[in-house]
C-alpha positions in Angstrom: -28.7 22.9 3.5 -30.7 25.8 3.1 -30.1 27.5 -0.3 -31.1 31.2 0.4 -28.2 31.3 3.5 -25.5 33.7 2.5 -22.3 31.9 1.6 -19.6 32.3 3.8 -17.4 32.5 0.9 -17.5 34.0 -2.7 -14.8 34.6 -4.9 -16.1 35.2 -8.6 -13.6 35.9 -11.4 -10.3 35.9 -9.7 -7.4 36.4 -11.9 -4.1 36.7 -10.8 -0.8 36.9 -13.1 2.7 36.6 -12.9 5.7 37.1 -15.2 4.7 34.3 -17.5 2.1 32.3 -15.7 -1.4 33.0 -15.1 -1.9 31.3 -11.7 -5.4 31.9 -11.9 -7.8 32.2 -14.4 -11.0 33.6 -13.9 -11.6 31.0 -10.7 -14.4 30.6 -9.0 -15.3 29.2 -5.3 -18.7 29.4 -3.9 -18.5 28.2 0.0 -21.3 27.8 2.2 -21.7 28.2 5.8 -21.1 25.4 8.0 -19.5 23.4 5.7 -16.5 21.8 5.0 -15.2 22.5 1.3 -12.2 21.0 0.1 -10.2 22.4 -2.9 -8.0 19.7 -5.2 -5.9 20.1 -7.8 -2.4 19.0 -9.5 0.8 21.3 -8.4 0.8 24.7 -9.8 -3.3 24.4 -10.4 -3.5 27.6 -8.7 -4.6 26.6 -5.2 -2.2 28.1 -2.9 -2.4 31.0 -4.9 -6.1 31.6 -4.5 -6.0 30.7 -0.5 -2.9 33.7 -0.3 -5.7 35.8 -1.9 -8.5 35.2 0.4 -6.1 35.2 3.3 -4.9 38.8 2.6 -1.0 37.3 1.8 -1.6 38.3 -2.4 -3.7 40.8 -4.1 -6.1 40.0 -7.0 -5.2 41.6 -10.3 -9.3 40.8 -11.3 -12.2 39.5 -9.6 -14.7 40.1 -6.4 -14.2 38.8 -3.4 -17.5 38.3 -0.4 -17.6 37.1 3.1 -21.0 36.9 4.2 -22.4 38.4 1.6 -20.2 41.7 2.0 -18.0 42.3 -0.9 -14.0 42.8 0.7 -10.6 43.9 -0.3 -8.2 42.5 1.9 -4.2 43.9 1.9 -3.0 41.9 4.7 -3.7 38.8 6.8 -4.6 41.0 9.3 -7.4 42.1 7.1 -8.6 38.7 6.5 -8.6 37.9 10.3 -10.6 41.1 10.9 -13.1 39.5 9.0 -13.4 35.9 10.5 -11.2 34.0 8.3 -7.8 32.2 9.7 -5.3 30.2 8.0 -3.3 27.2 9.4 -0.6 26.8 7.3 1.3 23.3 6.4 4.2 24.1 8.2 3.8 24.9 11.7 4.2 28.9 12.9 5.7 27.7 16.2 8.1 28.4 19.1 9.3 25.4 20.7 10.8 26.7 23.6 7.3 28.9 24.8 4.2 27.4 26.3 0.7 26.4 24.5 -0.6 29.6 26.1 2.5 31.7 25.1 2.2 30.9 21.6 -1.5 31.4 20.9 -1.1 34.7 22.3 2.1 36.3 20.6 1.2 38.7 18.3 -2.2 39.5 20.0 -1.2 39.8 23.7 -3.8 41.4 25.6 -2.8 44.3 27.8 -3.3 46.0 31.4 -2.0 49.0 32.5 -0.8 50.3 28.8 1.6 47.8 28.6 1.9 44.9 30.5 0.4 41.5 28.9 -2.5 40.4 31.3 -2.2 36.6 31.0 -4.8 36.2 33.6 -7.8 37.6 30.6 -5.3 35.5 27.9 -5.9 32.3 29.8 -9.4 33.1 30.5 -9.8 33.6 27.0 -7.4 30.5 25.7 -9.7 28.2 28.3 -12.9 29.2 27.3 -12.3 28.5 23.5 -10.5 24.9 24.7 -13.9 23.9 26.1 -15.9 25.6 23.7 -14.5 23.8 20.7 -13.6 21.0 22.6 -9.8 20.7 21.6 -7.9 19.5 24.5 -4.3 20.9 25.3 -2.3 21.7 28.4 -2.0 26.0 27.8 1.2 25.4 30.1 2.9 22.6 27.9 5.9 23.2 26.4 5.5 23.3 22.2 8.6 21.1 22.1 6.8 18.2 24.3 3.7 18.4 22.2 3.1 15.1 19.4 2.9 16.5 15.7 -1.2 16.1 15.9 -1.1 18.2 19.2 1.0 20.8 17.3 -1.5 21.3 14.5 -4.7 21.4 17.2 -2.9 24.5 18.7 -2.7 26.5 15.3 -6.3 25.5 15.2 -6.5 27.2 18.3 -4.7 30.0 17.7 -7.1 31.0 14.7 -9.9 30.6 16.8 -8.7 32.5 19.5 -8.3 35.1 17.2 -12.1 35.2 16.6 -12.0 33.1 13.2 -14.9 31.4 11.8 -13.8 30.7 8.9 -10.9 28.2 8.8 -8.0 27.2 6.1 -6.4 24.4 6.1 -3.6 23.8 4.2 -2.4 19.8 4.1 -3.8 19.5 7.2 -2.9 15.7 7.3 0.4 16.0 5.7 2.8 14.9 9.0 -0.1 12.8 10.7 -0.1 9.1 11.3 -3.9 7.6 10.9 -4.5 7.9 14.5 -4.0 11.8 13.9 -6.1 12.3 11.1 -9.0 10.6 13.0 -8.5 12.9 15.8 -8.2 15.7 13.5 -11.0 14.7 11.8 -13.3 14.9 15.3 -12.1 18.0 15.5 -13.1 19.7 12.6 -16.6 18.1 12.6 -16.9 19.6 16.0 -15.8 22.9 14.8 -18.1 22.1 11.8 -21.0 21.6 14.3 -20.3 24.9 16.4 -20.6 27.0 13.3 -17.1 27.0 12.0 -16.8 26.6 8.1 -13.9 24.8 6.9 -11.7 25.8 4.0 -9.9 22.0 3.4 -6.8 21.8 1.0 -5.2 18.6 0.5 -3.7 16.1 -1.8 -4.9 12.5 -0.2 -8.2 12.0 -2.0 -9.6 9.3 0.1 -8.9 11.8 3.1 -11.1 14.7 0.9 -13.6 12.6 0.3 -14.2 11.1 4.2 -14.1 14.5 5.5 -15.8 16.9 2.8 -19.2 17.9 2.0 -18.1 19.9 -1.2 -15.0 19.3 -3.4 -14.3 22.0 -5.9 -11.3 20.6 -8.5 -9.3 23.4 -9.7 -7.0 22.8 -12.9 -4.1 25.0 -14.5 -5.6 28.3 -13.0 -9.2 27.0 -13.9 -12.4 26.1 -12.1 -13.1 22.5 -13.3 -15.8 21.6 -11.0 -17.5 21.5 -8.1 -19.2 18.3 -6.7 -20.7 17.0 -3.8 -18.4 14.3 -1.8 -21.1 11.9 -1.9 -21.7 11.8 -5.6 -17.9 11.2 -6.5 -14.9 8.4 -5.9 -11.3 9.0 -5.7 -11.0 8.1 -9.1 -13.2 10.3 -10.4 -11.4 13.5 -8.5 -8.3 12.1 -9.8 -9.8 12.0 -13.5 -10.8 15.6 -12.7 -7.3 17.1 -11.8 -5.2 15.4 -14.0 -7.7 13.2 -16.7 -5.9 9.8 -15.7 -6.5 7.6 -12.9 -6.0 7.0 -9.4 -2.0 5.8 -9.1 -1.2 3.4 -6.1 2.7 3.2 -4.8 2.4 -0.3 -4.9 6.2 -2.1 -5.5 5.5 -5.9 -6.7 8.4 -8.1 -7.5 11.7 -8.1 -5.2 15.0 -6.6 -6.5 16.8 -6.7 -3.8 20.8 -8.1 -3.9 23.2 -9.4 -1.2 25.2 -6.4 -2.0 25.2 -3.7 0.7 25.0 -0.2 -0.8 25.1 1.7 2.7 25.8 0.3 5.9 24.9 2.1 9.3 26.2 0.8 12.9 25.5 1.5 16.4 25.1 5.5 15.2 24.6 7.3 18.3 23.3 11.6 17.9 22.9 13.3 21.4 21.6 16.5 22.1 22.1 19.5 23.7 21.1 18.1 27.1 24.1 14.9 26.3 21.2 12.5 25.9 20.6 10.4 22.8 17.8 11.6 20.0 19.6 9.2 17.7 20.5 6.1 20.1 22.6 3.4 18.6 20.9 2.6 15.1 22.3 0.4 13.3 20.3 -0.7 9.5 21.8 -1.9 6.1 20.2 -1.2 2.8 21.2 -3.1 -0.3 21.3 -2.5 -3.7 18.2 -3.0 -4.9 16.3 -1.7 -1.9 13.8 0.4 -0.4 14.4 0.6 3.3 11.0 2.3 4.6 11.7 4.0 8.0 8.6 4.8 10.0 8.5 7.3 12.9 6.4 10.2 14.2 7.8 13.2 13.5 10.8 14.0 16.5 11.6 10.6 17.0 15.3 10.9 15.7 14.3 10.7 12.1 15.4 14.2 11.3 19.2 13.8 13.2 19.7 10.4 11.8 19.4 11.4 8.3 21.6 14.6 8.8 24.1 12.4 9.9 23.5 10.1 6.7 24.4 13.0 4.9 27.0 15.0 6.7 24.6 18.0 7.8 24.4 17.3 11.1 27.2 15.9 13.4 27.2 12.5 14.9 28.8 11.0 18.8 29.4 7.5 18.0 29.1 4.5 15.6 30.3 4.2 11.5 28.7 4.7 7.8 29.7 3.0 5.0 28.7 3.7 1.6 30.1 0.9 -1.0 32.3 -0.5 1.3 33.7 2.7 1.9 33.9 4.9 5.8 33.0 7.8 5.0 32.2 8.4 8.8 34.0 12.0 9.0 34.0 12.7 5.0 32.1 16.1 4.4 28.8 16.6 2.5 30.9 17.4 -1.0 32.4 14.0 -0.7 29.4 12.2 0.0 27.3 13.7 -2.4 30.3 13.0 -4.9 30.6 9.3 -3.4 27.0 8.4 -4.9 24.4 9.9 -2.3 21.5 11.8 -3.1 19.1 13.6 -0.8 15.7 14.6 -1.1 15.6 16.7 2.3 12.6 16.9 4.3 12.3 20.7 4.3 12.8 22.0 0.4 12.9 25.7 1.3 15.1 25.3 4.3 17.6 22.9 2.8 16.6 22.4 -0.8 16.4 25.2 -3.0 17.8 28.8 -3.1 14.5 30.2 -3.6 15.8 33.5 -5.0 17.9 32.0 -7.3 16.9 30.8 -11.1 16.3 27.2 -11.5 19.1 26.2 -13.6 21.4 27.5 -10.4 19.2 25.4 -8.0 19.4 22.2 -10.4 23.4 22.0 -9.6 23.0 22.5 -5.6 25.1 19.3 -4.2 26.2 18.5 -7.9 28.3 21.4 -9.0 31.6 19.8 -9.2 30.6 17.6 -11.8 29.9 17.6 -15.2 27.3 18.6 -16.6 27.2 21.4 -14.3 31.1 22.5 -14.6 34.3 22.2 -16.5 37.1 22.2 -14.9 37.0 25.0 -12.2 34.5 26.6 -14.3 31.1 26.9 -13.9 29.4 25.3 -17.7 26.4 27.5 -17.9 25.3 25.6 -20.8 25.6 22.5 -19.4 23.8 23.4 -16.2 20.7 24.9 -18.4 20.3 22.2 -20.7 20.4 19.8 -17.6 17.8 21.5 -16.2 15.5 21.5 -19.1 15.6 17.7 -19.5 14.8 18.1 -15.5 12.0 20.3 -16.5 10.7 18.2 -19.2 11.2 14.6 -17.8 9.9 15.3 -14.3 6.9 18.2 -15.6 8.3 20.9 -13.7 5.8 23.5 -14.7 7.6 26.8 -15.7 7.9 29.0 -18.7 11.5 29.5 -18.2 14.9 27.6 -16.7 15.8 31.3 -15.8 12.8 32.0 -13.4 13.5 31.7 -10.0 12.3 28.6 -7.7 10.1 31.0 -5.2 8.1 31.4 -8.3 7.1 27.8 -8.7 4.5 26.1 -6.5 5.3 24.3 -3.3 5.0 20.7 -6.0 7.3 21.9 -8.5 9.7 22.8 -6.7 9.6 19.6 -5.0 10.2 18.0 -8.9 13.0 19.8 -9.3 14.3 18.9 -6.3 13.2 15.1 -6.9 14.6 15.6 -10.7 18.3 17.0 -9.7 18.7 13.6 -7.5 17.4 11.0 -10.0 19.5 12.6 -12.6 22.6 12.2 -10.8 23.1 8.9 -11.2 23.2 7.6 -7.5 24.5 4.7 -5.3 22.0 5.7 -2.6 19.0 8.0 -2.4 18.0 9.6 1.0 14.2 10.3 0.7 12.9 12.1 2.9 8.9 12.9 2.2 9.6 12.8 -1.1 5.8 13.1 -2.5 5.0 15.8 0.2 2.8 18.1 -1.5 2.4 16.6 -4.7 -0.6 15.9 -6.7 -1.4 12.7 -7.6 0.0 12.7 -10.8 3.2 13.2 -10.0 3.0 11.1 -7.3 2.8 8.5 -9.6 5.9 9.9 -11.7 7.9 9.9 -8.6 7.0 6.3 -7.6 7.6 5.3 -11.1 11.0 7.1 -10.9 11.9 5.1 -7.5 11.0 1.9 -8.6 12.6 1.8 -11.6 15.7 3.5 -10.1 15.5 0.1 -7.7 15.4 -2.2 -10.7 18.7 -0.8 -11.7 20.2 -1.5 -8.6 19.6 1.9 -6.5 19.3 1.0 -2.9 16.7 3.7 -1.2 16.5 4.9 2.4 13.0 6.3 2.4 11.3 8.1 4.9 8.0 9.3 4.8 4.5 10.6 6.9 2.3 8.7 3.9 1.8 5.4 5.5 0.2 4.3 2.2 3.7 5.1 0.6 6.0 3.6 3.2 3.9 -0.1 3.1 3.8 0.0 -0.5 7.1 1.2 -1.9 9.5 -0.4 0.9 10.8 -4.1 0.9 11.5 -3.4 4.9 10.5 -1.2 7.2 11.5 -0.1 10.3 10.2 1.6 13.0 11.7 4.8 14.6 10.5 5.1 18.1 12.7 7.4 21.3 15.9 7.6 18.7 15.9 3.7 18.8 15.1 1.3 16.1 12.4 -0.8 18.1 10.4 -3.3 15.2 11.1 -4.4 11.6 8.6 -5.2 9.5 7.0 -6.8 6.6 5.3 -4.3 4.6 3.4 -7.4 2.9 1.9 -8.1 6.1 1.0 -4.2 7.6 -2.1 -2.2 6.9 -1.6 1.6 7.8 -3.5 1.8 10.6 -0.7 -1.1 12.4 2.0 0.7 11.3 0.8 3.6 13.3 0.3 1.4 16.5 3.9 0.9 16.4 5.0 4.5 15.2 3.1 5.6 18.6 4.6 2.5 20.9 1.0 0.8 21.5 1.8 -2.1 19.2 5.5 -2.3 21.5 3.7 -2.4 24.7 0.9 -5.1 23.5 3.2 -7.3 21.6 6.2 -6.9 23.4 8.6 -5.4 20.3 9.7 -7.1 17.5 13.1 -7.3 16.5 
């Protein structure tokens, strides 16, 4: 690469504080054009922070900011997007219910006649960046018929329609089955090829490494290093974020018992068209346990587990936890029956995000000691609960009293993890539960699983990390149209297998295994 070519990026100094946390310290990021940059770090490094800055989301209390070589202030998104740079975020910004076409547009409709949207120059315009960045999609498909990997193409597109040459991706891979990342992957060395320079934040080091030319490792608020992909191994970026080594989920010797912690049968979800999305499943997991359940996302996973928990409603079949039917008991008496839950979407059903930790670490839990006498709330009790939370599970926070939209995306996902270990379950419901967590605390959390299944815990675990499922689970299963269609020997899977089945290739070729 030519030296003397103007970066596309330059941030140099960047500092930005909050009320008792410097999120970042003097950071910074030199990107160059045409490239593909990742950025790495443990949770509340200071990476989101620094992306919500370039993107226009957060101001800058010190520092300079350059695109191409001009020096910018941005107050808004719409800002950054003025100036080439988009942002596809880790949770989709979609509606299901409008088209491909539909969606790109919204919010930058072209217009005829004052007023009208002309979706004759909007498809013109959506086709001609379709075949010039070679990402394949139907503009007229429905977002709700769309896999999870055609989902995150079209808020790909959607940036580029909107001019961007400079791209952000935040956990790109995050919901993707190997399949996915590869096609991802071709993507964004296409869009790498036609100019684009890629901003690339994500957690799965091997996947950093495959895909990057440049890795800068940020730590606590600080610029660590920046290193060529070529020059480095997973286990020196892991060394780099958090100065130990590269952990592995891997669960060796079997703990499993004949006893049957939770028993499911014939569980039958339909939906709001009267057919099945959850179509007769029936699974046991025993004390002991870690039941793996594979699926692409919107294969049932999401209405099975609300019925697990009593969130969602279910049309026919029984659950049994302990012996017990607690088919039409409510979430209270579940959760106070022995289940845990570690839900799939932290802000939507996890946290109160305006609301102080301590508060947050007695959601699904406040009935019972420590968190109340009596009919009383124990404020005490609750606090010092959650500083062993904060201390055991490194929960990074100056205070118990700050709220949990102050705390990055992984540390609220600790506290979330730490509330459900500390409960002392029968059954944990995991759903993702290392989602946006750094490798170090991926490693706490395994270590907190496992040795919560050498006491006897039985585990129905669900996850998008394939690596996770096959080495954490005794059994897996595979999700597939609401139906339970193969079950598996994680001993005897790789990753990219596993996906076969996930996506019904390995079902057609072999016929299903029961």
């Amino acid at each position: 690469m030519n030296e003397r070519t103007t970066p596309a990026i330059e941030l140099i100094g960047i500092t930005k504080r909050f009320p008792g946390v410097i999120a970042n310290d003097d950071v910074n990021l030199t990107v160059q054009q045409g490239e593909i940059h990742a950025i790495c770090g443990e949770n509340g490094a200071g990476k989101s922070t620094l992306m919500k800055i370039l993107y226009g989301m957060q101001a800058a209390d010190a520092g300079v900011m350059r695109v191409n070589g001009a020096e910018v202030r941005f107050s808004s998104p719409t800002d950054a997007i003025a100036a080439g740079i988009g942002m596809v975020h880790q949770h989709f910004m979609l509606a299901g219910q409008l088209s491909v076409l539909e969606n790109v547009i919204l919010g930058s409709e072209p217009v005829r006649l004052g007023r009208l949207i002309d979706f004759g120059e909007a498809r013109r315009h959506l086709t001609e960046v379709i075949e010039s960045y070679g990402l394949s999609i139907d503009p007229d498909d429905l977002i709700d018929t769309l896999e999870v990997g055609e989902r995150q193409r079209v808020e790909i597109i959607k940036v580029l329609y909107r001019g961007a040459k400079i791209l952000i991706l935040d956990e790109p891979t995050a919901v993707l089955i190997p399949q996915e990342v590869e096609e991802l992957f071709a993507n964004l060395r296409d869009l790498k090829a036609s100019g684009s320079t890629i901003i690339f934040i994500d957690h799965k080091l091997q996947e950093v490494l495959e895909i990057s030319d440049s890795i800068t490792v940020i730590r606590r608020g600080k610029t660590i290093a920046t290193v060529k992909a070529a020059d480095v191994t997973a286990g020196d970026l892991a060394e780099l974020m958090v100065g130990s080594e590269l952990p592995t989920p891997q669960t060796t010797e079997s703990t499993v018992t004949a006893e049957v912690a939770l028993e499911v049968q014939g569980v039958t979800v339909l939906g709001e068209d009267k057919r099945p999305v959850v179509d007769d499943v029936s699974l046991s997991v025993h004390k002991g346990e870690i039941l793996g359940i594979a699926g692409i996302e919107g294969n049932g996973q999401s209405q099975l587990i609300a019925a697990l928990v009593g969130t969602g409603h279910l049309d026919a079949g029984s659950i049994r936890l302990l012996g017990n039917d607690i088919t039409r008991s409510n979430v209270r008496h579940r959760r106070e029956a022995g289940i845990a839950y570690v839900p799939q979407d932290r802000h939507e059903e996890g946290l109160l995000l305006d609301a102080p930790l301590w508060e947050n670490a007695m959601l699904g839990h406040q009935t019972r000691s420590p968190f109340s006498k009596g009919f009383w709330i124990d404020r005490a009790g609750a606090r010092k609960r959650t500083e062993e939370i904060r201390q055991e599970f490194d929960v990074r926070t100056p205070s118990v009293d700050v709220t949990a939209r102050a705390l990055s995306g992984g540390n609220q996902q600790k506290l979330i993890i730490g509330r459900e270990m500390t409960s002392g379950p029968a059954v944990l419901i995991a759903a993702h539960p290392t989602r946006g967590i750094d490798v170090g605390a991926q490693a706490d959390v395994w270590s907190e699983i496992r040795a919560a299944r050498s006491k006897g815990l039985a585990t129905l675990l669900i996850s998008a990390d394939l690596d996770e499922l096959i080495g954490l689970s005794d059994t897996i299963v595979v999700m597939f149209h609401g139906r339970l269609v193969a079950t598996l020997d994680p001993a005897e899977i790789d990753p990219r297998t596993l996906g076969s089945y996930m996506t019904g290739a390995a079902l057609q070729t072999a016929g299903g295994q029961e």
